[in-house]
Each structure stands twice: as C-alpha cells, then as structure tokens.
C-alpha positions as CSV (number, residue, x, y, z in Angstrom):
1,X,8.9,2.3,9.4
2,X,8.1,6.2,10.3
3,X,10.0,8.9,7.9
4,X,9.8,12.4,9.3
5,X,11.0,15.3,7.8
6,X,10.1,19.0,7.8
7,X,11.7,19.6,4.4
8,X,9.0,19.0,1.3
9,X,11.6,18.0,-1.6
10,X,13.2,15.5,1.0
11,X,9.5,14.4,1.3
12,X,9.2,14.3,-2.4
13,X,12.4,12.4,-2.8
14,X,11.3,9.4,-0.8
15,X,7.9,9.7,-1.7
16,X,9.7,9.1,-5.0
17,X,11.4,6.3,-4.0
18,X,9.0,4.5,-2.5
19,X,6.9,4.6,-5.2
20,X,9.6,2.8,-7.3
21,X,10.4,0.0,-5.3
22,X,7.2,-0.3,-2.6
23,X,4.2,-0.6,-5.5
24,X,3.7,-3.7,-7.6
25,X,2.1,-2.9,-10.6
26,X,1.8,-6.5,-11.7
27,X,0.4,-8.1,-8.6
28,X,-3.0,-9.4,-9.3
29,X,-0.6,-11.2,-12.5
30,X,2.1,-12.6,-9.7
31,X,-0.6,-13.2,-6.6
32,X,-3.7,-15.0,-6.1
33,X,-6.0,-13.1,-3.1
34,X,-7.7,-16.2,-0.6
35,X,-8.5,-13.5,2.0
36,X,-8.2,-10.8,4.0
37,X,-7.0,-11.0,7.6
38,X,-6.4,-7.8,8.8
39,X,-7.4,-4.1,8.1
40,X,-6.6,-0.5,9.7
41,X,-7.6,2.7,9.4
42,X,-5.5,3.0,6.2
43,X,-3.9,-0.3,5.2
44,X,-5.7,-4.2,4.7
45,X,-3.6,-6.8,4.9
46,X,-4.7,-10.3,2.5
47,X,-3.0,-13.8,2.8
48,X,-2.0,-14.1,-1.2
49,X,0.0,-17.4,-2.7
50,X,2.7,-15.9,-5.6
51,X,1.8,-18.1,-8.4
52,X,5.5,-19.2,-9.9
53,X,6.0,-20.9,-6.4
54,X,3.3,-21.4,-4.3
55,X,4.6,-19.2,-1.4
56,X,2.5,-18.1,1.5
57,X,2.6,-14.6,2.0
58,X,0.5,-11.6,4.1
59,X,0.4,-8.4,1.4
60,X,-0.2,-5.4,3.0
61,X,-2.3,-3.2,1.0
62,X,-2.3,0.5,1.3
63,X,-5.3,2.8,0.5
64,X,-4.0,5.1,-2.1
65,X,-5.8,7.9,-1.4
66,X,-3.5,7.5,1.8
67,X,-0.1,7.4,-0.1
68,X,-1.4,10.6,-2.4
C-alpha cells in the first residue's frame, strides 16, 4: 500500500497510526526466525512460526531508519 499526501500533519497522523497498529513490540516473544527469504532495498522478509500455534508465516521486516 502507497500513502501520498502533500500535507505534513496528515503525514504525521498516519505515520501515527501506523506506528500503533503496524509494529510489534513483542515479536521475538510471539515468533521464532528459521530464515530469511527475501530482502529489498529497505525491507527483509523472514519465514517465522508464532509460537502459541505453530503457524507458518513470511514477516516482513522494515529498516527503521526507513520508517524514521
């Protein structure tokens, strides 16, 4: 998903938002890492199993200096 906007507090807003809801805090708790199958210019993305059920999933990590 792209979000353009000229206006900065807009820009603030759903940087805001994002921040809320898009960043796990608690991940290396909730994930185990096996490997990492893709990367970009600024993203990687790992294959991690959530521990409470033993789901497959691909995490796509951004760098944060990207997100800043």
């Amino acid at each position: 998903m792209e979000i353009f906007t000229a206006d900065k507090l807009n820009y603030e807003i759903w940087k805001s938002h994002f921040r809320r809801y898009a960043i796990l805090n608690n991940f290396h708790e909730a994930f185990s890492v096996s490997k990492m199958i893709g990367k970009g210019s600024f993203a990687k993305v790992y294959c991690a199993t959530k521990k409470e059920n033993n789901n497959q999933y691909a995490i796509k990590a951004f760098s944060k200096s990207f997100m800043s």
